[in-house]
N, C-alpha and C positions, 0 to 999 in steps of 0.2 A: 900758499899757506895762509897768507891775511884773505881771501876767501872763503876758504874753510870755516877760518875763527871766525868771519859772520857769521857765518851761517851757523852754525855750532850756536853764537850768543841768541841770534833771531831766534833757533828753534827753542831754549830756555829760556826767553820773555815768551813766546807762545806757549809753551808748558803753565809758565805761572799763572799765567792769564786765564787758561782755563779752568786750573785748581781752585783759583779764585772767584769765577764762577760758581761752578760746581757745589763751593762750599758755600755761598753766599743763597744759592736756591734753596740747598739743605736747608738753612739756618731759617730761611724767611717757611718752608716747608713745616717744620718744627716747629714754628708757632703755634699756639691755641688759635680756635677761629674767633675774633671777636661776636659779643653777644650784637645783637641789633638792638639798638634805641629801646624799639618798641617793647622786649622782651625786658628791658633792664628799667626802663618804667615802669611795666607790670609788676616785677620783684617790689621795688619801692614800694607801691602800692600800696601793697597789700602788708608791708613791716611797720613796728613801731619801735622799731630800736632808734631811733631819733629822736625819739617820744616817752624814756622811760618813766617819765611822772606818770602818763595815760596808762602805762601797762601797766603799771603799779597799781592804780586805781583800778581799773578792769580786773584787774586779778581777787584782787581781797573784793572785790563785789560778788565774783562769782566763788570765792573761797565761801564767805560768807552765807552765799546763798546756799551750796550743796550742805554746811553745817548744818543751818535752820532746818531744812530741807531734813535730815538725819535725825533730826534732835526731835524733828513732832512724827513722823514716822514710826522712828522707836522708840516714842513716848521716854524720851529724855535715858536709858535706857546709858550709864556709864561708859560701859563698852564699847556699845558704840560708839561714842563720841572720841574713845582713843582712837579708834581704825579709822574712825572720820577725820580724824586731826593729822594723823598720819599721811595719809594719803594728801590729805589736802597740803602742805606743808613738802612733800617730796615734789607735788605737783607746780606749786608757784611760790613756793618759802626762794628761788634765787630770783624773782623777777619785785615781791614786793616785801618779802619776809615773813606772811604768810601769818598775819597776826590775828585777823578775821573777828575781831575784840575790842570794840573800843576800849574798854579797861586797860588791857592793855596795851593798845596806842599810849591812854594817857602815862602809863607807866617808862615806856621809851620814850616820851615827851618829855615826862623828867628827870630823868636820868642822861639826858643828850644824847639818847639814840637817834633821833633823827628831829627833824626842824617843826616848826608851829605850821608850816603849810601843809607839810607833807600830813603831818599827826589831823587835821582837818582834813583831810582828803581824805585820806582812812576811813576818818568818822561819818562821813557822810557814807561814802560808795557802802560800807559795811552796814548802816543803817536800811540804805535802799535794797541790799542784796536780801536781808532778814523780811523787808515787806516784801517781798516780789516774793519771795519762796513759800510765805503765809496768802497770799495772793494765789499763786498758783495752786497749791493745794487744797487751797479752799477753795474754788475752781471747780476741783474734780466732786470734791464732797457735795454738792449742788448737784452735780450732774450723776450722779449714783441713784437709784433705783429708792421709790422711799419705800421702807418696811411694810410688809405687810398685818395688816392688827390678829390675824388669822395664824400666821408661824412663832411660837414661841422663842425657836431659836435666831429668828433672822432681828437683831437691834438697830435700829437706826446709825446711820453712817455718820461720825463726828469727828472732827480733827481734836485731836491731842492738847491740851492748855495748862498751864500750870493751875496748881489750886489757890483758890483765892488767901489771903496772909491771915492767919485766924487773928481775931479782934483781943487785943491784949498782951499776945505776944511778939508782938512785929519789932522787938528789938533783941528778942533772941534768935529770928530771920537774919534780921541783918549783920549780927556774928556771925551767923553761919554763912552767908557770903563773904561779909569780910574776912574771916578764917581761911573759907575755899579758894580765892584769888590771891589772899600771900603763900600760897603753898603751890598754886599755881605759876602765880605770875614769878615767886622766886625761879622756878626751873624755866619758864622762859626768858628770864634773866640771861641763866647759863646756856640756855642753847644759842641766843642770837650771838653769842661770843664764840660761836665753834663755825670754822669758815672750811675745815677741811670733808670734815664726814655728814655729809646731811641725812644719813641716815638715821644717824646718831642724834642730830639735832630735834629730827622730826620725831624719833622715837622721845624724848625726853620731853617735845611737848606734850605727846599725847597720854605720856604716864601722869604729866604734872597735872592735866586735865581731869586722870582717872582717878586720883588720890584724892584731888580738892573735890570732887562731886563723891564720891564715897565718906567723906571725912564732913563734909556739910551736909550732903545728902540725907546722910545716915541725922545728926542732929534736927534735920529739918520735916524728917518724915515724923521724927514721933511726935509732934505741933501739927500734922495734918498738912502739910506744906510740900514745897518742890527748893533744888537748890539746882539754879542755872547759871551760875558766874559767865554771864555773858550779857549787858545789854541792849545788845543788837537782836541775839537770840531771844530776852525777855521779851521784845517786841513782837518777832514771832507766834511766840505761846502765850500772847494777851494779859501779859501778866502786868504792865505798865498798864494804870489808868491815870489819865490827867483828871480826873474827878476826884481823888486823893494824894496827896503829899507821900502816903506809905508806899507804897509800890516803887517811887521814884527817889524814894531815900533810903528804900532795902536794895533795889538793885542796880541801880545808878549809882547813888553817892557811896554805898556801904562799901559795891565790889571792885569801883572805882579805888578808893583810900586802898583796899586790901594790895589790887594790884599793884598801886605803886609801894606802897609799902615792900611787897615781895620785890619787885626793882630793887629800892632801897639794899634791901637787907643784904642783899647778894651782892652788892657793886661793894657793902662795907668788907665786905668780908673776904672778896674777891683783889688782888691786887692791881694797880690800873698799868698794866704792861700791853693792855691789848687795848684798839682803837675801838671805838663803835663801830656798828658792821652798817648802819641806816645813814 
């Protein structure tokens, strides 16, 4: 009998023993295969989520540039500039918020939406992204075929520019931009405050866009004029000249005040239950 019961106990440690295997292979079998070095360097590489200040920048550079890019194309053209704003905005509004304005940088600058470094880094990348898109396009316009003096209908190829600010009235321009950026920069007030729907976000900037270039546009066309609440974009359509004070105190200083103002008005009015989003 106490043979037996050895043998009986020997053969259930030999059972567990292989269960215990068995399941120990499965388990190590079950694993994912680890990535190699070489392959998970690569990944690195090539990301900047380590880096979101740089994406931030890169972003509103190239935000900024498809704008301009939009804006002399379709000869400043409202509408456009919603579906521009739209897109652009769906596209990098969660990497930099998709402001592509210094106007309105400086209006998130006072309002503490986001810091004095960041709000300079904007300004610059968005200033660069407005010469590179005036740059390239002008580019091509060089490199077009020049008219012939012989075809009536064929006119010389030119890029798109804002009209120069008639002599006399350059302080009813600059209402008109200041006008068009608190009407603007208010709704982007309220979108940067909306973290769930960015469709909704992106929509609301690009109507706040389409209203303030209708609503100035509209005041600035019958003085012979353009209304581009933007000056980064001003930059683009040659409308800034350092050879006069007026260019850079209708659409620098006037659209700048507006947008913050539009900040202002909306943070008064708005409860402060919700955090900055920058």
């Amino acid at each position: 009998m106490a043979t037996k019961k050895a043998a009986s106990v020997a053969n259930k440690s030999a059972a567990k023993q292989t269960t215990t295997k068995v399941t120990t292979v499965k388990a190590v079998e079950s694993r994912p295969a680890m990535q190699s070095p070489a392959s998970s360097k690569r990944a690195v590489r090539f990301s900047l989520a380590r880096t979101p200040m740089v994406a931030a920048l890169i972003a509103e550079f190239i935000g900024t540039f498809i704008l301009t890019a939009t804006v002399i194309a379709g000869q400043g053209q409202p509408i456009l500039v919603f579906f521009a704003l739209v897109g652009i905005v769906l596209a990098v509004g969660t990497i930099s918020g998709g402001y592509v304005n210094p106007a309105l940088v400086l209006g998130a600058w006072v309002t503490r939406r986001m810091n004095s470094m960041r709000a300079v880094g904007y300004i610059v990348a968005q200033i660069l992204g407005a010469m590179l898109a005036l740059v390239v396009l002008n580019a091509y316009v060089h490199a077009a075929p020049a008219a012939s003096p012989t075809d009536t209908y064929n006119t010389a190829t030119a890029l798109f520019k804002a009209a120069a600010l008639p002599e006399g009235k350059q302080w009813f321009i600059f209402f008109s931009e200041f006008l068009g950026l608190v009407i603007f920069g208010f709704a982007v007030a309220g979108a940067t405050r909306e973290k769930k729907d960015r469709t909704a976000a992106a929509f609301t900037i690009g109507l706040g866009a389409f209203l303030g270039l209708m609503i100035a546009g509209s005041g600035a066309a019958f003085l012979g004029a353009n209304a581009i609440l933007n000056p980064a974009v001003a930059i683009g359509l040659q409308a800034i000249s350092f050879g006069s004070v007026w260019p850079i105190a209708v659409y620098v200083v006037g659209g700048s005040l507006g947008a913050i103002i539009g900040f202002v008005l909306y943070d008064m009015l708005k409860s402060n239950d919700q955090e900055p989003t920058v």
